[in-house]
Residue, then its C-alpha position, 0 to 999 in steps of 0.5 A: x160480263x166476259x161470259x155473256x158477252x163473246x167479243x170481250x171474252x176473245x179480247x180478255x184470251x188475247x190480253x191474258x196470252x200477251x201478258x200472263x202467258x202459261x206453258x202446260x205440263x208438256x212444255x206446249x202454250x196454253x191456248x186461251x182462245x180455247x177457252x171460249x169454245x169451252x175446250x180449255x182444261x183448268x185442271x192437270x190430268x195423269x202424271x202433271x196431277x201426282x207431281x203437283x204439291x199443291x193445286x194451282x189452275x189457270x183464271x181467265 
């Protein structure tokens, strides 16, 4: 499992930012590699929340 097991989870992150890249709500790539320090937000925050008709988050 990717979560127990750190060298999968970075190889997961590098396949996810190769082939299902995502921009965040500014315009910036999302950083999956955050993800394995646990500093990736799934959720939108402040103006991106309210403009939001329906909840979408990112799976890695």
């Amino acid at each position: 499992m990717a979560i127990e097991d750190r060298a999968l989870a970075a190889a997961v992150a590098r396949h996810k930012a190769m082939f299902f890249a995502e921009k965040a709500a500014d315009g910036s790539t999302v950083n999956y590699d955050a993800a394995l320090s646990g500093n990736l937000q799934l959720v939108p925050s402040g103006e991106a929340l309210l403009h939001n008709s329906a909840p979408r988050g990112l799976t890695l």
